[in-house]
C-alpha positions as CSV (number, residue, x, y, z in Angstrom):
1,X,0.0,0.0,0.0
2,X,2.5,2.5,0.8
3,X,4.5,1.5,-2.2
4,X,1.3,2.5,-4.7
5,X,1.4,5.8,-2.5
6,X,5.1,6.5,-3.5
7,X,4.3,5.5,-7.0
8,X,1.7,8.2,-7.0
9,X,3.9,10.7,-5.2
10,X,6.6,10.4,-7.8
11,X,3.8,10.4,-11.3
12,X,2.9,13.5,-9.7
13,X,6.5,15.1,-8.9
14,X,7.1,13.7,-12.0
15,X,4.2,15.3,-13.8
16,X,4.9,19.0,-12.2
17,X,8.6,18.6,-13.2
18,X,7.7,18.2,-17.3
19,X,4.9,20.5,-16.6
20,X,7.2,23.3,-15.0
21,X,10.2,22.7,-17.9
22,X,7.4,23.3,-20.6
23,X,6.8,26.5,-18.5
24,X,10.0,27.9,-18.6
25,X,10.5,26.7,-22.5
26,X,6.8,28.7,-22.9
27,X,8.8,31.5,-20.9
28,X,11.5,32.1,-22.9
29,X,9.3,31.8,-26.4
30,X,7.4,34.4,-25.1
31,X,10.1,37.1,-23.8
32,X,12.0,36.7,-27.3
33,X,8.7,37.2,-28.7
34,X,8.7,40.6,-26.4
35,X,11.6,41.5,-27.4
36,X,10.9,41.2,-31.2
37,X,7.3,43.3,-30.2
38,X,9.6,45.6,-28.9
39,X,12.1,46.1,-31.3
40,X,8.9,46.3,-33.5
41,X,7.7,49.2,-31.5
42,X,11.0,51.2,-31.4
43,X,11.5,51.1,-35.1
44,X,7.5,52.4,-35.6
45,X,8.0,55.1,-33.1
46,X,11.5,56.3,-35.1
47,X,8.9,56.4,-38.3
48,X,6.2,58.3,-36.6
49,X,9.1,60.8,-35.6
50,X,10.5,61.5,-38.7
51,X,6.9,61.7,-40.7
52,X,5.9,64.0,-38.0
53,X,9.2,66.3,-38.4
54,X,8.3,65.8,-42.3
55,X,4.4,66.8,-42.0
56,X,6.0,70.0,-39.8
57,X,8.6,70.7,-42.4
58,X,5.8,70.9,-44.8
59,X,3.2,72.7,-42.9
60,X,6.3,75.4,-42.5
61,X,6.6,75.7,-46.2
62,X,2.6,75.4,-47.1
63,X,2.3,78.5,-44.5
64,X,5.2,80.3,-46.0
65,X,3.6,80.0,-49.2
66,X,0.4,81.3,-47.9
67,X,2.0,84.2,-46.5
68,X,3.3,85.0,-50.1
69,X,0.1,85.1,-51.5
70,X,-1.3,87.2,-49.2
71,X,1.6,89.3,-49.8
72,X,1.1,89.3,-53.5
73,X,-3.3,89.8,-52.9
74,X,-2.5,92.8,-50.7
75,X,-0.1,94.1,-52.8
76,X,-2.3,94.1,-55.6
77,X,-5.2,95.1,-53.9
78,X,-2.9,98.1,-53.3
79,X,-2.1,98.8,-56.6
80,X,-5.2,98.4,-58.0
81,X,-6.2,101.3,-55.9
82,X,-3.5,103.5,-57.0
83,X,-4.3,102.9,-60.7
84,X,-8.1,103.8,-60.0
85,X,-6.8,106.8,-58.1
86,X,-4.7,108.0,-61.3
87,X,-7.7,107.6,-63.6
């Protein structure tokens, strides 16, 4: 009787052993998967940084522009004046 009790005893340790080494195997898969994620991450946050210094380089020249036409409206506004005034 105690025998079959040992037997048991030792399936079970036996079982929790296997069980905990698929565990750490499971472990490890998982934090070099994190680590790929991660790298993943880092290299989409390093694109998001430079499209978002591109989109502000752009917005810088778009309002320059805009500025220049309003430049060339007002100036023209101006001048249209000037030749109705001569006339």
């Amino acid at each position: 009787m105690e025998l079959v009790k040992f037997r048991e005893l030792e399936q079970r340790i036996k079982g929790l052993v296997e069980e905990h080494q698929a565990l750490k195997k499971r472990l490890k898969e998982l934090e070099e998967l994190v680590e790929i994620k991660s790298g993943e991450i880092r290299e989409a946050n390093s694109k998001i940084a430079k499209l978002n210094e591109e989109r502000d380089s752009v917005k810088q020249k778009v309002d320059t522009l805009l500025d220049l036409l309003e430049d060339i409206n007002a100036s023209e506004q101006t001048s249209g004046l000037l030749f109705e005034k001569k006339v």
